[in-house]
Each structure stands twice: as structure tokens, then as C-alpha cells.
N, C-alpha and C positions, 0 to 999 in steps of 0.2 A: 769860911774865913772871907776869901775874897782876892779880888784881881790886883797885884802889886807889880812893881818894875822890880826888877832882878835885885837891886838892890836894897832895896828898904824888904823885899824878902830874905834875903840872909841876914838884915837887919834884927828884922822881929825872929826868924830862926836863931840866931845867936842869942839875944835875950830870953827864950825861951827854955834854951840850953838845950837845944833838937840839931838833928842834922833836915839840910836841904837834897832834897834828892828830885834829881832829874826825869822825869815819868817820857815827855817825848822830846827830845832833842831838835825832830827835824819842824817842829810847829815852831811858827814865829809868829810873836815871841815862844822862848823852848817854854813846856809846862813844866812846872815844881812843883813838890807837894815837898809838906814840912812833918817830920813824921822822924821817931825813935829807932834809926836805922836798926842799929843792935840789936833790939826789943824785936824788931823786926827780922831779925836773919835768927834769931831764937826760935819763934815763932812757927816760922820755915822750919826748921830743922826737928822740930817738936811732929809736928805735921809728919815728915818723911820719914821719922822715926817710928811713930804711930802706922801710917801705913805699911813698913815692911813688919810690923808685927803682927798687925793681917794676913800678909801673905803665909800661905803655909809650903813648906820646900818638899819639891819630889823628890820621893827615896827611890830608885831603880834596884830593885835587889835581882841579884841574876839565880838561876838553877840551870844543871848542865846534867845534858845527857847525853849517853853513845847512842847510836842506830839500833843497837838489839841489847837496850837495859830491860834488864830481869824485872819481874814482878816485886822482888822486896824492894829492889833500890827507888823501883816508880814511887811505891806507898809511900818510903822515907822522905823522899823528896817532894812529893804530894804535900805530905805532913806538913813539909816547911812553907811551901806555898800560900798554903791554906793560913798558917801562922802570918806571914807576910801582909797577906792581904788585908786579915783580920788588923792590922798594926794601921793600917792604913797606905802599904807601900804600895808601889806598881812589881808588878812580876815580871822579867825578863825571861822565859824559858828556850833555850834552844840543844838543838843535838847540834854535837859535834862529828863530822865525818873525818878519821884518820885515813891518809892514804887511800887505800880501792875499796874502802866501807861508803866511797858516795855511791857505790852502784845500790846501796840500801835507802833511798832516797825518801822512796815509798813508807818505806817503816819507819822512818821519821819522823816523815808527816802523819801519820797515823798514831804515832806515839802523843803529841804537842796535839792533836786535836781532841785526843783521850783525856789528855791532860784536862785541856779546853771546858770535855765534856763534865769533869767529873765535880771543876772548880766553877762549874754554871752561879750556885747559889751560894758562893763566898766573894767573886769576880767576875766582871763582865772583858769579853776578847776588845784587845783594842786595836791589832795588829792580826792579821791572820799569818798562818807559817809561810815566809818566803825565805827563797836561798839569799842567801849574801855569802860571796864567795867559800867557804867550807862547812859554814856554821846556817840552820835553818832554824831562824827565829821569831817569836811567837811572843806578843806583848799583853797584858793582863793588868785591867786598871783593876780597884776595889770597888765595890759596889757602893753608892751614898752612903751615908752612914745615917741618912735621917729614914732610908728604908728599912735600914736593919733594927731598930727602935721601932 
């Protein structure tokens, strides 16, 4: 377009039936550009809309265990892990220590690394087992999914 004084640009903006908008204030004279505000905050908003449908949301699924879970209840909950991961979730596993079951600390972490071990080629460790006050947990992303293809 070209260089106007403030006024004969809301001029030609208002015959054009546009709004004038303010781009920098502190320049003097301020810059304006003449442009379809609305059209414009459409635009935006199409934009932002678009981009959070890219985004994909973390699912955290959690599994719980005692310090001395039996071999059925491991498999079952293995089972679900495995399911989980496959879905594309993160895995949460931890033991839970009741009362004077932390002196089993050890078989905890031997539990969550078995775990670890057997979920190698469904999930990758993202979190290795540390204590956080009663509970010893152990984090489990899904493997690509352009590997598993």
C-alpha cells in the first residue's frame, strides 16, 4: 500500500470496511496495518485448534503391587501392562509397602525389575525403581510404534 498519516489511514480503512490495527506503538510515527481483524483472530484460533489436535495426551495407567505378590497375581497384572502399553499408555508400576513390610524392600525392587525385564519388548524403562515415601515406583513408556510396524 504505502506510507499515510494516521488519518487518511483510518480513512482508506474505513472505506474499505477493515479494521486498523496497531502493529508497533512505540515507533513514531506508531505502525498500522489495515487488515480483517476478525478474519484474523479466526485464523489464530483455527491454527491453535489444529495444533492441539496434534498433540497426542499421556495416559499414566498405574499397577500395584505387595512386596511378596505371588506368581498368578504378577502374570495377571503383567497381562494388563503389556495390554496398556500396547494401547499406547505409560505404565506406572509400584509396590506398595504396608506397615513393617518395608523391611521387604529388596523384593520389591526385584519384583519392578522382573517386571522391567519381561516387559523389555512391549516397553522401554523410563524411570528406574526408587523409593518415594511407602510406595517403590517404576515408570514404563511404550516402545515407537513405527518400530513395532
Amino acid at each position: 500500500m504505502g506510507i499515510y498519516p494516521l488519518e487518511e489511514a483510518l480513512k482508506i480503512a474505513d472505506e474499505m470496511d477493515l479494521d486498523l490495527v496497531e502493529i508497533s506503538p512505540k515507533a513514531d510515527p506508531p505502525v498500522v496495518k489495515i487488515m480483517d481483524y476478525k478474519k484474523y483472530l479466526y485464523q489464530l484460533e483455527k491454527k491453535e485448534k489444529a495444533n492441539r489436535q496434534k498433540t497426542k495426551k499421556v495416559v499414566v495407567k498405574e499397577i500395584r503391587f505387595g512386596p511378596q505378590t505371588d506368581d498368578h497375581d504378577y502374570e495377571f497384572k503383567k497381562r494388563y501392562a503389556i495390554k496398556f502399553l500396547q494401547e499406547g499408555n505409560k505404565v506406572k508400576a509400584y509396590v506398595f509397602f504396608r506397615g513393617r513390610s518395608i523391611i521387604y524392600k529388596d523384593q520389591g525392587q526385584l519384583l519392578l525389575l522382573r517386571l522391567a525385564q519381561d516387559l523389555e519388548e512391549y516397553g522401554k524403562v523410563e524411570q528406574m525403581p526408587k523409593m518415594e515415601g511407602k510406595k517403590m515406583i517404576m515408570m514404563l513408556a511404550p516402545l515407537s510404534t513405527k518400530k513395532k510396524k
